[in-house]
C-alpha positions in Angstrom: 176.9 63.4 134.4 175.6 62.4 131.2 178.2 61.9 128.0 175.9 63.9 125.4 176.2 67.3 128.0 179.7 66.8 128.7 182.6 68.8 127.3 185.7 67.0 126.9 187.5 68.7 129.8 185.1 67.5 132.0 185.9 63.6 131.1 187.8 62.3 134.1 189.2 58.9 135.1 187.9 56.6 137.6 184.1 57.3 136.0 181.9 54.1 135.2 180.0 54.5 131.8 176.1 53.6 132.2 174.3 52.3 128.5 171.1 52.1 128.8 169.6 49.2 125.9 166.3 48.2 125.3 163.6 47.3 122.3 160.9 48.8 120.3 158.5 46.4 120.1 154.6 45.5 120.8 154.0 45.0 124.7 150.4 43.6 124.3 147.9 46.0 123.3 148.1 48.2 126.3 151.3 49.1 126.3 153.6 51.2 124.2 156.6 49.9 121.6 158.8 51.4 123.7 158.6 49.7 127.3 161.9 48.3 127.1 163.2 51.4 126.4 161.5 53.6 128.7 162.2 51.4 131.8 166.0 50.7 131.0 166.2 54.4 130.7 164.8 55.0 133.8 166.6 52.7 135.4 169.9 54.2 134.3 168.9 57.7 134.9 168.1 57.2 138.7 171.6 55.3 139.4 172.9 58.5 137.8 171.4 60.8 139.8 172.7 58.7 142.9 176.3 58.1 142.2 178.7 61.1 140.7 181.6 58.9 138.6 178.7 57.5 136.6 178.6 58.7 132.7 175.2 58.3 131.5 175.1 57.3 127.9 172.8 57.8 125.4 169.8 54.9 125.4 170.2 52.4 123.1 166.4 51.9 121.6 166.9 49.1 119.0 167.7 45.8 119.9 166.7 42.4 118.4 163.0 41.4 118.3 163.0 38.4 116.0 160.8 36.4 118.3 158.2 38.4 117.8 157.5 36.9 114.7 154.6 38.9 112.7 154.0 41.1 115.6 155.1 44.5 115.0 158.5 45.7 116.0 161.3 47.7 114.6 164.8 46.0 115.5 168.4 45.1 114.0 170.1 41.3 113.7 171.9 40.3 116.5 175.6 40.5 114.4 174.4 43.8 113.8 173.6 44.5 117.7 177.4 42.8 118.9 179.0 45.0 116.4 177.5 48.1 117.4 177.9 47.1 121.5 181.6 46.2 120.8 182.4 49.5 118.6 180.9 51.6 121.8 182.8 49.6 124.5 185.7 49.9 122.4 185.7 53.7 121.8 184.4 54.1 125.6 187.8 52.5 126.6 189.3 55.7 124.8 187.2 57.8 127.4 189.3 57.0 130.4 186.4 54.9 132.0 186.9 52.2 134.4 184.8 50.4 132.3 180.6 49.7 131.5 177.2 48.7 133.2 175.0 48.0 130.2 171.2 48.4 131.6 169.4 46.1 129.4 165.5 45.9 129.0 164.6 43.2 126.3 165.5 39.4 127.0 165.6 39.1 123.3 169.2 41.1 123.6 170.8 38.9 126.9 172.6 36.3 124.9 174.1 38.9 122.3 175.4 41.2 125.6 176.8 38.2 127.1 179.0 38.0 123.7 179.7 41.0 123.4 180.9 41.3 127.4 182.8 38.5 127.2 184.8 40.0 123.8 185.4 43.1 125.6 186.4 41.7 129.1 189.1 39.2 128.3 190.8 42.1 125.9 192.2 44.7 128.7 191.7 46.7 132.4 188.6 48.6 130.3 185.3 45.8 132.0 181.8 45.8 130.8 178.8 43.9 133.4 175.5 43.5 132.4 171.9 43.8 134.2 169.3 42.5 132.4 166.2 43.9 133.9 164.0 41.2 132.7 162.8 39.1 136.1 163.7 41.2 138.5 160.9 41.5 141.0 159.1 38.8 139.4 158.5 37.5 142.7 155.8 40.4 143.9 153.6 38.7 141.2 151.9 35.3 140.5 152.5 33.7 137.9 154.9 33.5 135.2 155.0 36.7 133.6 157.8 36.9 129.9 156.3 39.7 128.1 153.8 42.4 128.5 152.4 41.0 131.8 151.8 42.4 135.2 155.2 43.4 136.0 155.8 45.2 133.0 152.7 47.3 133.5 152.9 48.3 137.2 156.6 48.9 136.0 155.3 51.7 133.1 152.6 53.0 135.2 154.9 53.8 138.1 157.0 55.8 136.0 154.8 56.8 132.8 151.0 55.9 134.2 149.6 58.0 131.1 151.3 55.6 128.7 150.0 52.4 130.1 146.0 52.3 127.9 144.1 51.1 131.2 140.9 50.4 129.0 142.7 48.4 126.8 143.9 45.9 129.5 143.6 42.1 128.5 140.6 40.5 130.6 140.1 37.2 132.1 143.4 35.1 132.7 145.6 35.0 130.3 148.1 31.6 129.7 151.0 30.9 127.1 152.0 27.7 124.8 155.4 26.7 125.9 158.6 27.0 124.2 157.8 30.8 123.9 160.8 32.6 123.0 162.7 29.7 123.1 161.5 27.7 120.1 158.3 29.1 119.4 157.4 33.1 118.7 155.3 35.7 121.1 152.7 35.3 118.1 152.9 31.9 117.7 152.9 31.6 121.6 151.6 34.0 123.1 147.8 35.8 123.4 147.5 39.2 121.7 151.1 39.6 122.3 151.2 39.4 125.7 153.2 36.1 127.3 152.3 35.8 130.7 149.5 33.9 133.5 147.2 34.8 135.0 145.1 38.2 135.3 147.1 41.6 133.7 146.7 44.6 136.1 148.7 47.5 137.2 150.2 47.7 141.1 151.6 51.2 141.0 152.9 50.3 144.5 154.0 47.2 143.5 155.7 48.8 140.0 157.9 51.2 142.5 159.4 48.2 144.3 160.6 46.7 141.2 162.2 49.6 139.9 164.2 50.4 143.2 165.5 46.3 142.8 166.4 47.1 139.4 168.7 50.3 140.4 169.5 48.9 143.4 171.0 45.8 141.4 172.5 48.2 138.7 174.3 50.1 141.9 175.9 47.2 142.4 176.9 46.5 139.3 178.6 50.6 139.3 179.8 49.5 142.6 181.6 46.1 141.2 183.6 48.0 138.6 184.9 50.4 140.5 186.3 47.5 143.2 187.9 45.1 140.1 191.4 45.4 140.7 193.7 46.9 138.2 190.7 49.2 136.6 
């Protein structure tokens, strides 16, 4: 069921909300702004289509890019991005929900939706979980791979292969200065935007393994909310 179809008759209890958040941001020069976005949204649309007392929610595109330095993005300050999370948990409570898996796309927003989880959770029965996306199914690739790397791009071209620029591909291998995203930016850090080791490439196969982890661990998440007691 998604929230922007619904009529209000149709809200019931005992529904889990699904928010979908992401970025829009450069992924290297191969990929679009949106990647974040686009797999978060994905992500959330599939565990709708498997479980009925989920309440899709519309995607959240703009989260906070600031370590991208120079590199182009388009993006709001994190007080901005825990004031808008808390307002929607807050008026979700209203909805009658058990409570809310936030699907989130951009490791620039996990320590924001920790915050913001954590105001939300220790205020009532109404709970909010989050799965950030970022690293899961890492392991199907060599290499570390933060930003615009391997994973990421066998991730869009499962889903959106027309929106992944094939030709414009980094070649050779690729490394990154440390303290990337930590202390240092993506254009500080990083080559051409992209942070990651190693050869870029695009494992369709590979892409469609990480993205059944990724709802698999967001059905669990669904799963989780409805089994906390007193929700």
């Amino acid at each position: 069921m998604k929230l922007l179809e619904v009529i209000k008759g149709e809200l019931t209890s005992g529904m889990v909300g699904l928010l979908p958040v992401g970025s829009v941001e450069q992924h290297g020069p191969h990929l679009p702004l949106g990647t974040d976005s686009l797999i978060a949204e994905t992500v959330a649309r599939k565990v709708e289509e498997l479980e009925e007392k989920v309440l899709l929610f519309p995607t959240l595109y703009y989260g906070c890019s600031t370590e991208h330095g120079a590199l182009p993005y388009v993006g709001v300050s994190y007080e901005t991005l825990l004031k808008v999370l808390t307002d929607i948990a807050e008026s979700s409570r209203r909805l009658g929900l058990l409570g809310l898996v936030i699907v989130n796309g951009h490791g620039g927003n996990e320590a924001v939706l920790e915050v913001a989880s954590r105001k939300v959770n220790f205020g009532g029965k109404f709970k909010v979980l989050v799965v950030n996306l970022q690293g899961i199914g890492s392991h199907l690739f060599p290499g570390k791979d933060l930003h615009a790397g391997s994973v990421e791009t066998s991730l869009v071209k499962s889903v959106y292969p027309d929106l992944v620029k094939d030709n414009l591909i980094p070649k050779g291998e690729m490394k990154f200065k440390e303290g990337v995203f930590e202390t240092i930016t993506a254009d500080e850090g990083g080559q051409d935007g992209v942070v990651a080791e190693g050869r870029i490439y695009a494992d369709q196969e590979r892409g469609r393994k990480v993205l059944e982890e990724m709802i698999r661990k967001t059905m669990e998440a669904v799963k989780r909310i409805m089994m906390i007691p007193g929700t």
